[in-house]
N, C-alpha and C positions, 0 to 999 in steps of 0.2 A: 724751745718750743715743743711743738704736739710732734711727735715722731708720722712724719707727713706722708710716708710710705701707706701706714692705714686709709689714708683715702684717697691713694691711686686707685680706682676701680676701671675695670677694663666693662665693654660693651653688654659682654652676657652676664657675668656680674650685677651690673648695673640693675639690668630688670628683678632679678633675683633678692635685692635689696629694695626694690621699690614694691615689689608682689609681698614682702615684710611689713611693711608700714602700713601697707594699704590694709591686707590681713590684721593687724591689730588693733586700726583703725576704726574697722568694720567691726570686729570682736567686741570692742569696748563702745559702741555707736551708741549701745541703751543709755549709758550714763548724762548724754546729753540731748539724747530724742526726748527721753520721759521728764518731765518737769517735779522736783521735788526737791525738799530741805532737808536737813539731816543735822536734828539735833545739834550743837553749835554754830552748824551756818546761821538757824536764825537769830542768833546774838549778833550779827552783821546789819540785820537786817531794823530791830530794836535801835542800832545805834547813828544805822543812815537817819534815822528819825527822831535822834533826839542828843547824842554825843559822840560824829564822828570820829574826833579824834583820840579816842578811850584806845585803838587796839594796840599802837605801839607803845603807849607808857606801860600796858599788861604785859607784854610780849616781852619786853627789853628787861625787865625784871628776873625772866628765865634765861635771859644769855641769846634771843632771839629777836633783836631791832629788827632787823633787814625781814625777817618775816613778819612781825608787825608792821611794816611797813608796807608787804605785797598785801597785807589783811586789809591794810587801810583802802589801797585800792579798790576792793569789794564793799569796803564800806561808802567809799563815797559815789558807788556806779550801782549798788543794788538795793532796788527799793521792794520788788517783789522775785517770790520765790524762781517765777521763768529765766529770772538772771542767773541765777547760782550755774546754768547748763553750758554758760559761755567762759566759766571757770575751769568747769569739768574739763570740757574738749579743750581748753589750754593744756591739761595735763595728763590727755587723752595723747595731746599733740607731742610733748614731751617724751612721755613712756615710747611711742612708738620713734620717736629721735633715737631713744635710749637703745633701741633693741637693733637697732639698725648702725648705729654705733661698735656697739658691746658683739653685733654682727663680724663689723670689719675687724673687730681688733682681735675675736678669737679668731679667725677664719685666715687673717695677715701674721698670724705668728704661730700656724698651723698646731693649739694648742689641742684641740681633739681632733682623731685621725680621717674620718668621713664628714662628707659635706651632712647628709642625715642625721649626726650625731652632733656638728654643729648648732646645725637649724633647731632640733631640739630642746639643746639646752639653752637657749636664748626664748626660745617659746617660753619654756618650762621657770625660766625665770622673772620675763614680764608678767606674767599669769599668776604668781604667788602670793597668797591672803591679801598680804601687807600694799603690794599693788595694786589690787583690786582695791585694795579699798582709798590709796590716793588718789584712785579714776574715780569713785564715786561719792567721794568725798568732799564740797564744793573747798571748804574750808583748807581742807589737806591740797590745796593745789601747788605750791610752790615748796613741797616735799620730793616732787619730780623734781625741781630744778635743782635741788640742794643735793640729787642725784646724781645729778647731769658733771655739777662743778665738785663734788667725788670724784668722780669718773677722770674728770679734766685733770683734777690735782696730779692722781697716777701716771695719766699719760703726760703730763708735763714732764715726771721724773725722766719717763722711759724715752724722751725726744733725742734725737739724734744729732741734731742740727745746731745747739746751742750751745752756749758756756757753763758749765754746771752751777756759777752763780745764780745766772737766770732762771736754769731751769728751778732751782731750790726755792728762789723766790715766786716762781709762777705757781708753783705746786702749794706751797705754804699758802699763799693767799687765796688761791681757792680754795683750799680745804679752810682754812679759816674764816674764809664767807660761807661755804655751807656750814659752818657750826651753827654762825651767825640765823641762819634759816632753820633748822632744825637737828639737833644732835644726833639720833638715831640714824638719821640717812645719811651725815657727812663720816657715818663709822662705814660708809659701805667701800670709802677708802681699804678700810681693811680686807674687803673681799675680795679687790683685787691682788694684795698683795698673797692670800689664799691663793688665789686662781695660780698666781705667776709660779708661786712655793710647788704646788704639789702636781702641776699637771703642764708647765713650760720647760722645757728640758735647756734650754737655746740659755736661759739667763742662770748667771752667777749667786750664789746666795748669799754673798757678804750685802747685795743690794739692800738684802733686808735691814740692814741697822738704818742706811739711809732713810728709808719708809719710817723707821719707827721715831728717828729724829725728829723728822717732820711730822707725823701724826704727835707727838707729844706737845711740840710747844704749838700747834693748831688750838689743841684742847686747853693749854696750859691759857693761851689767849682768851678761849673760850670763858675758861674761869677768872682768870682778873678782870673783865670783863663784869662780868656779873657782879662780883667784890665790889666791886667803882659803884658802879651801875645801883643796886641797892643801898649802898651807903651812903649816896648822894640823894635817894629816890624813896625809900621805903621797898619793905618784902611784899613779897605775896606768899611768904611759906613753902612754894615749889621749888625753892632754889636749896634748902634746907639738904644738908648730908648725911648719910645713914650714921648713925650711931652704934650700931651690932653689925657688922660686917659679917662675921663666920653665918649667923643667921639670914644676910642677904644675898650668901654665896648658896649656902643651900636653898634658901627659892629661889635660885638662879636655875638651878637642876632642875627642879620640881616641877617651874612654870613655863618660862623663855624657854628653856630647851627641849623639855618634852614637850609640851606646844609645835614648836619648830620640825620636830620629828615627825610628826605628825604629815607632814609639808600642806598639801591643797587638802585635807581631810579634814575641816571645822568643826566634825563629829564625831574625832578618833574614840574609837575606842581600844582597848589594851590590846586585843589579837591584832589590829591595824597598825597600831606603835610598836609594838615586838616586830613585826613583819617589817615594817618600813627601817626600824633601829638594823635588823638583818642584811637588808638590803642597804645601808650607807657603809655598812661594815664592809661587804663584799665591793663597793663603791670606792671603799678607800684599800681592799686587798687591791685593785686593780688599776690605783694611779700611775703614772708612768714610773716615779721615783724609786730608786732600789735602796730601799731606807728598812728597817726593821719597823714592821707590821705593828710592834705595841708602841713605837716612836713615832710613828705617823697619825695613830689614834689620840696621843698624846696630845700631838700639833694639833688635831683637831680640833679638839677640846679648847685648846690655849688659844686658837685663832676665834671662836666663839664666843668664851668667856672676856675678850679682851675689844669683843666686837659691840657688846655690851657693858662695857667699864661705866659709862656716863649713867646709866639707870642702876644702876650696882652703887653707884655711891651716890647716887639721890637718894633721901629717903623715902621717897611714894615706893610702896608696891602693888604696881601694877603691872599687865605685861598684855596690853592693847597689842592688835597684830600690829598698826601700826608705828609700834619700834623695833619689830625683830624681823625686822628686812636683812639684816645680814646675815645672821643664824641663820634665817629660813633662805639664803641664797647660797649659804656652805654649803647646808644636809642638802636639798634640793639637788645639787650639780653631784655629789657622793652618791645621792637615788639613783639619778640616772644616768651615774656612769656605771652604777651597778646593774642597772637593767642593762645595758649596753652588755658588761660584761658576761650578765647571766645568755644575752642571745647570740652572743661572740660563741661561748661556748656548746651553745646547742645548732650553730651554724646557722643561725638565722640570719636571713639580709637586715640591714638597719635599716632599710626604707619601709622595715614594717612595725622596729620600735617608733620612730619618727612618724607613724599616719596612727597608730596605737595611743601613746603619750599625746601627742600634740592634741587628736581628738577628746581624751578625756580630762586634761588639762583645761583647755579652753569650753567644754561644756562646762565644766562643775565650776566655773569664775560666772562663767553667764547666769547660769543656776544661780549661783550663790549671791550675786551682786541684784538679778531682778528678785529673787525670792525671800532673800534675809534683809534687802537694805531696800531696793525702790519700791516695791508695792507694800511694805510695813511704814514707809515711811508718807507714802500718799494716804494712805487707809487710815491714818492718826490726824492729817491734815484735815481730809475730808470731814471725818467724826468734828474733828472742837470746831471746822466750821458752824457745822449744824447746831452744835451745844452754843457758839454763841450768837447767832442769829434768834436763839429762844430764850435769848436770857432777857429779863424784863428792861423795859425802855427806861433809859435815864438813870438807870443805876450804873456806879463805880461797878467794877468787875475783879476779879482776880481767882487763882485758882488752888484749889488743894487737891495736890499731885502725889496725898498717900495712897497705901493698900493699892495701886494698879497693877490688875494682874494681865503681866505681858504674854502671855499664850493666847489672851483675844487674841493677838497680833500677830505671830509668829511662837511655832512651838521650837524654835532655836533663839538660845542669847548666850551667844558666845563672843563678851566683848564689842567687836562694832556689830557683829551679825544679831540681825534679830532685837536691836537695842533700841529702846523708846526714846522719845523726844518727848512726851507729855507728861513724863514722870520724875522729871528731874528739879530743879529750882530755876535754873534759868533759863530755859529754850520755850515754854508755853506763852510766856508774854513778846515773843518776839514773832511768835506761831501769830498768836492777835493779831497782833502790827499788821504782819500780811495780809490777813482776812480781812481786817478792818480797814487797810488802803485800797483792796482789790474790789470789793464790795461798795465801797463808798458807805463805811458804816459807822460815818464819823460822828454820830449820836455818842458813841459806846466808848466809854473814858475808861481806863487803868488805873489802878493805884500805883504810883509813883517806885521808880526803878526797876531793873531789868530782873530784880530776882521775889518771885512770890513771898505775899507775906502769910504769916503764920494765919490758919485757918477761925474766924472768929472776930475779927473786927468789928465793930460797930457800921453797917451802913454802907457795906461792901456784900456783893452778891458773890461768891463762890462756886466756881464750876470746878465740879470733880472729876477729875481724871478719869479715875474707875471706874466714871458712872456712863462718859460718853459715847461708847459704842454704843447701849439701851439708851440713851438719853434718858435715864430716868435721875432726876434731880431731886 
């Protein structure tokens, strides 16, 4: 079982963990005060209306039932976009479990040396892109949980109490349900075997083959799985495996990692990334282990590259933030064990990296979460209301979603930040739906399926993307 010692909390503790959750609770509160969609949430909303059962036979295709399955749940409970908020704060509610958790277990196995440099890093890593963006993400909501049973897996290993059978089989089958839920976040397994490698002095390192046992045949399920699964089913192409590897490893550098380097920066630019790459370097001179300095850089690398193995051999290249929760939770704790060390050395108290960090961490998530994702995404809804409230009576509808230039909307698009819903092929007709149930504007018919048709049909009235800010048609 869970190694139980992590949740003896004693009385002043206590508050201290709860003044946590409450703190992040609060921090992340926009995501489910303000009401808005976000680009494939309204494909939920399309299909409460016309083929709920569509999101697990998609889902299960990718090696992902169990989350086609929470999808479904959204599908059969949301009809309008004010529902998508009751998802949100599910994963509002999650993340701050998470941190409150990930609290006790750094804190119970005295892995960083001050309670300030604790607190910190726990901040520092609920608050990173890829978080941000499952709190505000209606659709990403049961990526926290595939979090959570990562999380479980490790501590299953590390329990104290049990028979190492059990523990082997508790840990495998959670990490093998969150594969189940989403691959990226069941790699965050891997961050903790990071954490325990380079900054737990108290544990053994042959542990590590054990971990790597178990993450192997997790995945290894993960993958026959899918095998079954579309051979019985039909593909959808996402399941497809790179073919040029040496080419997938180098935009593994290029993208996921400098990206990741970057850590809360959305904006980096190169003086940012040189600075921050400086600082994980000094982050990783300064881990506790007495290993040689180009051997622990090494590990770095190795524990990164291997924390993104499942998009490395997919062939999609893409590097959405989020999938690179775990990257960006390695370099992340490297930053700011290097700022730690940079104010160790200039004898600074840590109660003032910790009110430093913490406050610009948690601004630039709020920043970034109300400014690139909720008021771009209300300001697109509002717009094609209005475009289809003026569309002529009695006419089929449909839309063409070329030429939109996204700086009307936000001058950032970086992946989720700043990214449109009305320009894509499938989220404008589900964008309708909404409009069209909320309104009582059931005059006004779609042309058939969830994804626009080509611009030109006979006898179908087209609304242009590009054109609905001016509403000029």
């Amino acid at each position: 079982m869970v190694n139980q010692k992590i949740f003896i909390i004693n009385k002043v503790d206590k508050f201290k963990y709860i003044f946590l959750s409450i703190f992040v609770f609060i921090c992340y509160s926009c995501v489910f005060i303000r009401s808005y969609g976000f680009s494939d949430d309204y494909s939920i909303i399309y299909y409460h209306y016309t083929d709920p059962a569509w999101n697990i036979l998609w889902e299960a295709k990718s090696g992902r039932p169990v989350y086609g399955a929470l999808r479904q749940i959204m599908t059969a409970t949301i009809g309008s976009v004010s529902f998508f908020s009751y998802f949100r704060l599910l994963s509002v509610l999650f993340i701050s479990l998470y941190a409150v958790i990930l609290s006790l277990y750094i804190g119970k196995n005295n892995i960083f040396p001050s309670l300030y440099m604790r607190m910190t890093m726990v901040i520092g890593l609920v608050f990173l892109p890829a978080v941000q963006i499952y709190a505000s993400w209606a659709i990403t909501y049961p990526f926290t949980l595939s979090m959570m049973l990562a999380f479980s897996a490790y501590l299953f290993l590390d329990g104290r109490n049990s028979s190492e059978k059990i523990k082997i089989f508790l840990s495998y089958g959670a990490l093998s349900l969150s594969f189940l839920i989403y691959q990226p976040t069941a790699m965050v397994f891997v961050f903790f075997v990071f954490l325990e490698t380079f900054f737990d002095e108290t544990k053994k390192q042959n542990t590590i083959f054990k971990y790597a046992a178990i993450l192997f045949f997790a995945m290894l399920t993960n993958f026959v799985f899918i095998k079954i699964y579309t051979y019985l089913y039909g593909s959808t192409g996402r399941e497809a495996l790179e073919q040029h590897i040496f080419k997938k490893i180098l935009w593994f550098f290029n993208h996921p990692f400098m990206q990741s380097l970057a850590n809360y920066n959305i904006q980096p630019s190169v003086f940012y990334t040189i600075l921050s790459g400086c600082v994980v370097l000094y982050g990783v001179w300064c881990t506790p282990k007495k290993w040689n300095f180009f051997a622990k850089i090494l590990m770095v690398v190795s524990f990164c590259f291997l924390s993104y193995v499942p998009n490395i051999l997919a062939a999609e290249t893409s590097s959405p933030y989020r999938t690179t929760i775990v990257i960006e939770s390695i370099l992340a704790v490297l930053f700011l064990n290097g700022i730690f060390g940079i104010f160790n050395n200039l004898k600074w108290s840590h109660k003032y990296a910790f009110s430093l960090v913490s406050f610009l961490v948690v601004m630039s998530a709020i920043f970034n979460i109300n400014t690139y994702i909720i008021d771009v995404q209300q300001k697109q809804l509002y717009d094609l209301a209005a475009a289809i409230k003026s569309a002529p009576k009695g006419q089929v509808i449909d839309f063409d979603v070329r030429g939109v230039d996204g700086s009307v909307y936000s001058p950032v698009h970086r992946y989720e930040y700043g990214t449109l819903s009305i320009d894509n092929a499938w989220s404008p007709k589900g964008m309708a739906m909404a409009i069209i149930k909320n309104n009582n504007l059931n005059d006004i018919r779609m042309t058939g399926g969830i994804l626009v048709s080509d611009p030109g049909a006979q006898g179908v009235y087209y609304i242009k993307s590009s054109n609905i800010k001016t509403l000029k048609y």
